[in-house]
RODO-2510 file (C-alpha; in nm, 4 decimals, decimal comma):
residues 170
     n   res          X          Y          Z
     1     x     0,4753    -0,5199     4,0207
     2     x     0,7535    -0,4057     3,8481
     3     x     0,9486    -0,0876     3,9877
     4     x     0,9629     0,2336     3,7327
     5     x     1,3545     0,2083     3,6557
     6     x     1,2718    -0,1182     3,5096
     7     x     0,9704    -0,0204     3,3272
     8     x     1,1674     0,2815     3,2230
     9     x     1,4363     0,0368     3,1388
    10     x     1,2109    -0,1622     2,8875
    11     x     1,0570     0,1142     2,7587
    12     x     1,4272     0,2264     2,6275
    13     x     1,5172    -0,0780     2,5205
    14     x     1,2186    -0,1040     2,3125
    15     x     1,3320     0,2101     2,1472
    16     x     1,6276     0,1706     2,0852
    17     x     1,5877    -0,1401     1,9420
    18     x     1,3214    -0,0417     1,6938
    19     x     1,5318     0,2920     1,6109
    20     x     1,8546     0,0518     1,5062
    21     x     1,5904    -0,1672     1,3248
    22     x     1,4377     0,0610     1,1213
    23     x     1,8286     0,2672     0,9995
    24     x     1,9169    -0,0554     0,8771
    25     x     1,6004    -0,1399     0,7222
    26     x     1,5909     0,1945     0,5698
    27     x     1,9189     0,1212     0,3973
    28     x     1,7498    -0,1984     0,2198
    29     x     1,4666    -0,0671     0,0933
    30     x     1,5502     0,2956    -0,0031
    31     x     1,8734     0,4530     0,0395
    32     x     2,1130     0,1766    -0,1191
    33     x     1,8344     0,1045    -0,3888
    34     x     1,9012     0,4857    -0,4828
    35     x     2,2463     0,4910    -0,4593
    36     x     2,2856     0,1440    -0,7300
    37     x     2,0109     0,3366    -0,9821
    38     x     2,2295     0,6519    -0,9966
    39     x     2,5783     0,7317    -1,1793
    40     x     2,7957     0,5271    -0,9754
    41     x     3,0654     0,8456    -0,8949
    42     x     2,7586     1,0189    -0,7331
    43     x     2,7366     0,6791    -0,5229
    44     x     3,0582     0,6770    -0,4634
    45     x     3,0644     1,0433    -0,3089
    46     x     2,7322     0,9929    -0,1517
    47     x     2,8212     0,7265     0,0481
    48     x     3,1585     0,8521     0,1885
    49     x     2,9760     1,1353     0,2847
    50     x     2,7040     0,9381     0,4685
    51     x     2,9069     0,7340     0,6145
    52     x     3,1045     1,0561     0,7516
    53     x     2,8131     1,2162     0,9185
    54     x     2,6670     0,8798     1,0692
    55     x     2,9132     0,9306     1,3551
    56     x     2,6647     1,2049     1,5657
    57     x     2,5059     1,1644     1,8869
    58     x     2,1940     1,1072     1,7457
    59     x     2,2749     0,7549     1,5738
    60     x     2,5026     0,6393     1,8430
    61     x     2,2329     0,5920     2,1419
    62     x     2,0587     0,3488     1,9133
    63     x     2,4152     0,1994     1,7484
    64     x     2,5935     0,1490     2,0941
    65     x     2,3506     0,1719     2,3279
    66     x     2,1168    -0,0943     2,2432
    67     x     2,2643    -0,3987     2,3656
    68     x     2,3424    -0,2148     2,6887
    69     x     1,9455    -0,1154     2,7272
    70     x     1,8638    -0,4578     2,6362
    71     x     2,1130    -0,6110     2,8672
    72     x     2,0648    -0,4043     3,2042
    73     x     1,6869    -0,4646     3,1317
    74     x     1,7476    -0,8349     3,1511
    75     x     1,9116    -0,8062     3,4852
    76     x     1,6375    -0,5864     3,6779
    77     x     1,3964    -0,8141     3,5312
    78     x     1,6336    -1,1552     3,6629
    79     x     1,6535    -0,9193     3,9854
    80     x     1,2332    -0,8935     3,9727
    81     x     1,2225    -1,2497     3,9006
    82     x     1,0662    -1,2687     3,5973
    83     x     1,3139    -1,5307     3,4467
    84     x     1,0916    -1,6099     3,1092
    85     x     1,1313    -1,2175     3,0148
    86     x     1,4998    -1,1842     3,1392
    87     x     1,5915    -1,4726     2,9165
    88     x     1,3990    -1,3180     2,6097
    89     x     1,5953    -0,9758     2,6656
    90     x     1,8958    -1,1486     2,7311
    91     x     1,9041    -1,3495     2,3937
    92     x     1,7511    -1,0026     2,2324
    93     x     2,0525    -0,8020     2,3642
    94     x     2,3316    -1,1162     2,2732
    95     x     2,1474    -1,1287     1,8797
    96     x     2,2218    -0,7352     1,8541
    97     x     2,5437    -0,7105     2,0458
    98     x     2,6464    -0,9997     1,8091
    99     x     2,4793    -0,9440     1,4459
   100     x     2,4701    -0,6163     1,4342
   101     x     2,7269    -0,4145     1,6786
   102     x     2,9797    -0,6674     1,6008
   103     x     2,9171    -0,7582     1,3166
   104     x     2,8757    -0,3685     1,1853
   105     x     3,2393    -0,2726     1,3109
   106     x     3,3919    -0,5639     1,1979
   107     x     3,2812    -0,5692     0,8007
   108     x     3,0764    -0,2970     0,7207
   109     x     3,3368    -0,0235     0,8825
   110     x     3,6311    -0,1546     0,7244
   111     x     3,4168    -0,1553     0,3830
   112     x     3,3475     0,2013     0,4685
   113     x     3,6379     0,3315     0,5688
   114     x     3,8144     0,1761     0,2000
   115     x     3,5609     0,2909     0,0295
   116     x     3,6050     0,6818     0,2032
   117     x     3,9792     0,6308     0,1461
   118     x     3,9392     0,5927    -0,2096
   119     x     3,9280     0,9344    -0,4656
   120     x     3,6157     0,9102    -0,6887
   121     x     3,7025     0,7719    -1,0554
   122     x     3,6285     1,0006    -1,3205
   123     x     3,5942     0,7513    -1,5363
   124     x     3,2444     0,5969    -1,4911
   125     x     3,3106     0,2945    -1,5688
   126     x     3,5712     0,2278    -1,3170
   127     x     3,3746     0,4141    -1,0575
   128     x     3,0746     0,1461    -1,1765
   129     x     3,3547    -0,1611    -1,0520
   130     x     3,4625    -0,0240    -0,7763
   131     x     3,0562     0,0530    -0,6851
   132     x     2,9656    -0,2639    -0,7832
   133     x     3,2667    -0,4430    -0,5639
   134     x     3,1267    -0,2357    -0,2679
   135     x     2,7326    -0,2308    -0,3183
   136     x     2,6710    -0,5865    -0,3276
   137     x     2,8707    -0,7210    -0,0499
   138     x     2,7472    -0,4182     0,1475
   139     x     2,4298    -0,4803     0,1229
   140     x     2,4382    -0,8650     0,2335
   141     x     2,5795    -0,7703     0,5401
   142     x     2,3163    -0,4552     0,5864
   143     x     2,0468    -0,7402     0,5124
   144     x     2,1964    -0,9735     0,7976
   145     x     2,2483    -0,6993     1,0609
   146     x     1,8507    -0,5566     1,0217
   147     x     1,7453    -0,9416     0,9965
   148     x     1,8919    -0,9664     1,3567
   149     x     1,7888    -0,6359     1,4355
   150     x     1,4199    -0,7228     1,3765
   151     x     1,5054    -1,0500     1,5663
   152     x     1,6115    -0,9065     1,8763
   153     x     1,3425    -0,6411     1,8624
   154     x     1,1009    -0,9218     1,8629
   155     x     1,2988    -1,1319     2,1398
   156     x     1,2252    -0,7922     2,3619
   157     x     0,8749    -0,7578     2,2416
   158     x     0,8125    -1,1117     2,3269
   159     x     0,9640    -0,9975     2,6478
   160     x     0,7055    -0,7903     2,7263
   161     x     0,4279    -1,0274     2,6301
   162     x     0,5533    -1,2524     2,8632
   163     x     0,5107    -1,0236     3,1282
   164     x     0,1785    -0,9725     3,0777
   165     x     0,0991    -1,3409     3,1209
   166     x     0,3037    -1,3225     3,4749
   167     x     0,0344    -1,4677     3,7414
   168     x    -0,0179    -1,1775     3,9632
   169     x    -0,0281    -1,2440     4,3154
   170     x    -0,3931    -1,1898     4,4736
***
C-alpha cells in the first residue's frame, strides 16, 4: 500500500503534466492558428504581449514544476518498490525535463525574446516577413514540445496502470 505523500505525489504529477500538455496543445490548435489568419502587426503585438504575461505564478507550477513532480514521484515509488512505475515516471519526467523545459528555454525563449525586442512594422508587408520568419519555426518547436508533453503524460499514466496490476500481498 502506498503511503499518502506518494499518492499525493502522483496525483500532482498527473496534473501538472496534463496542465503543460494541454498550454502547448492549445497553442497548435487555436491560438497560433489565430494569430497566422490575422494582420500580421496585430500578431506581432499579440504575441509579445503573450509572451510577457506568460511569466505568472499560475503557468510556472506546470512549466517548472513538472519534471520535479514527476521526478520525486519516481523516487517514493523506487523507495515503495514499485520499480515498473518508478521507471515509467522516471522516463516521463527525463521526456519533459528534456523536450519541453529544455527545449522551451533554449529555442522558443530566444525566438521570443527577438521577436519582443523588435518594434512592430508599419508596413504590413514587412511585419508579414518578419511573422512569417517567426510563426513557422515557432510552431515546429511548439509541435515537438506538446508531442513530448503528451508522451510523458502517458509514460506517468502508464505509471499508474502499472500499479494497479502490482500483486498485492494476501
Amino acid at each position: 500500500m502506498l503511503n499518502k505523500p506518494t499518492v499525493t505525489l502522483i496525483y500532482l504529477s498527473l496534473l501538472l503534466s496534463a496542465a503543460i500538455f494541454g498550454f502547448f496543445y492549445a497553442w497548435i490548435c487555436s491560438t497560433m492558428w489565430g494569430l497566422d489568419a490575422t494582420d500580421p502587426r496585430i500578431a506581432i503585438e499579440a504575441m509579445q504581449a503573450m509572451n510577457g504575461s506568460v511569466r505568472n505564478a499560475v503557468f510556472a507550477p506546470a512549466f517548472f514544476g513538472t519534471p520535479i513532480a514527476l521526478g520525486v514521484t519516481a523516487f517514493m515509488l523506487r523507495r515503495a518498490r514499485c520499480n515498473k512505475s518508478s521507471l515509467l515516471f522516471s522516463l516521463s519526467a527525463g521526456i519533459y525535463l528534456f523536450f519541453g523545459l529544455i527545449l522551451t528555454m533554449a529555442i522558443n525563449v530566444p525566438m521570443n525574446e527577438a521577436l519582443g525586442a523588435l518594434s512592430v512594422p508599419q508596413d504590413i508587408n514587412h511585419a508579414r516577413e518578419i511573422w512569417v520568419e517567426y510563426s513557422g519555426p515557432w510552431q515546429f518547436w511548439n509541435q515537438t514540445r506538446a508531442v513530448a508533453s503528451g508522451i510523458s503524460f502517458l509514460f506517468a499514466v502508464a505509471g499508474v496502470l502499472t500499479l494497479s496490476r502490482r500483486p498485492h500481498p494476501n
